[in-house]
C-alpha positions in Angstrom: 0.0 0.0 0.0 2.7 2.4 0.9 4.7 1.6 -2.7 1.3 2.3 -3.8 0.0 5.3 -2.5 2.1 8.4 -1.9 -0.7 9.7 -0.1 -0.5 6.9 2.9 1.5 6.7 6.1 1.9 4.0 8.5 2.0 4.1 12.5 4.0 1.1 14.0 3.2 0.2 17.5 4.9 -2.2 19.1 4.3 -4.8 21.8 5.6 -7.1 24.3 4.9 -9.6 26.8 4.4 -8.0 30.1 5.1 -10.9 32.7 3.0 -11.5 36.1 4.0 -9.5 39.1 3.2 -10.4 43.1 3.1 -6.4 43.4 2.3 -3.7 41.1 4.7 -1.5 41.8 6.9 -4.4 40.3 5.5 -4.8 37.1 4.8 -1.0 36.7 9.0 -0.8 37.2 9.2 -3.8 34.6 6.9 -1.6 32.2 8.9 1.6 32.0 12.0 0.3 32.0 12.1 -3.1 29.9 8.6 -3.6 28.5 8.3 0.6 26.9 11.9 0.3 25.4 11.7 -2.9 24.1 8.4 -2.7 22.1 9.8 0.7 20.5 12.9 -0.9 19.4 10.5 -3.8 18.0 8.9 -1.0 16.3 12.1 1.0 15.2 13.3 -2.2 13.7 10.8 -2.7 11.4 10.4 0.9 10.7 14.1 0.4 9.4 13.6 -2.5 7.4 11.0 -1.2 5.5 13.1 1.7 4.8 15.6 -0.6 3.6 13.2 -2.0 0.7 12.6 1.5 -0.3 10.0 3.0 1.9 10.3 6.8 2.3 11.5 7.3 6.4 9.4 10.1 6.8 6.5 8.2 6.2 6.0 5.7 8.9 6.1 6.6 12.4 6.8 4.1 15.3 5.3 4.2 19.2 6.1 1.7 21.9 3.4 0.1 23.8 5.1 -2.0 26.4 2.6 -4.7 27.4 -0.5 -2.4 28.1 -2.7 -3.5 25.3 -2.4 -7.6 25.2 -4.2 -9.5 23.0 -4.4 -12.4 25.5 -5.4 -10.9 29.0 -3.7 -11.9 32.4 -6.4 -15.4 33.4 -5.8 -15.4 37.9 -8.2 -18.7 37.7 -6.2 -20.3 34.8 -2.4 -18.8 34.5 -1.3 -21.5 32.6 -3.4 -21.1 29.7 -2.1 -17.4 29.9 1.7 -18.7 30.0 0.9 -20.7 26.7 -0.8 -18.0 24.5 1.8 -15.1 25.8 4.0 -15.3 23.0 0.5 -13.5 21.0 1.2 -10.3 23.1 5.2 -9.9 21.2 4.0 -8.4 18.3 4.2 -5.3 16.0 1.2 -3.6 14.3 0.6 -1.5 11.2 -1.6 1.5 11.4 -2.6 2.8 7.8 -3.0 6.4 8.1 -4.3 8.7 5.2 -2.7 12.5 4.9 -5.4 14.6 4.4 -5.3 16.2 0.6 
C-alpha cells in the first residue's frame, strides 16, 4: 500500500509480553524500563527494514506500547493457559494512516 500510494503513512506500534508481578509497583517498574523500550525498538526495527526496501523514512512513524494492550489478558483462575498464548502479546502492528489532501 505504501509503494502504492504516496498519499498513505503508517503508525507502527509495538508490543511485548508484560510478565506476572506479586506487586504492582513491580510490574509497573518492569513496564517503563524493559517492556516501553523494548516494544519501541521492536517498532524502530521494522520501521528500518521497511526503509531498507525502499519505503520513504518520513512516512512511517513508530510508538512503543510496552505490554498495556495484550491480546491475551492476564487469566488469575487459569495462569497457565495465559503462559501458553503469551507469545501473541510480542507483536508489532501496522496503522494505515491517510494524509489529508
Amino acid at each position: 500500500i505504501l509503494g502504492r500510494y504516496s498519499s498513505y503513512r503508517i503508525m507502527i506500534e509495538g508490543h511485548a509480553n508484560r510478565l506476572i508481578y506479586s506487586s504492582r509497583a513491580a510490574a509497573e517498574r518492569e513496564e517503563q524500563e524493559e517492556l516501553k523500550p523494548l516494544s519501541k525498538a521492536r517498532a524502530q526495527t521494522v520501521r528500518e527494514a521497511l526503509a531498507e526496501r525502499g519505503i520513504q523514512p518520513d512516512r512511517m512513524s513508530t510508538k512503543g506500547l510496552g505490554g498495556t494492550q495484550p491480546v491475551v489478558p492476564y487469566d488469575a483462575e487459569n495462569p497457565e493457559n495465559w503462559r501458553s498464548n503469551s507469545w501473541k502479546n510480542r507483536r508489532v502492528e501496522f496503522i494505515l494512516l491517510k494524509d489529508k489532501p
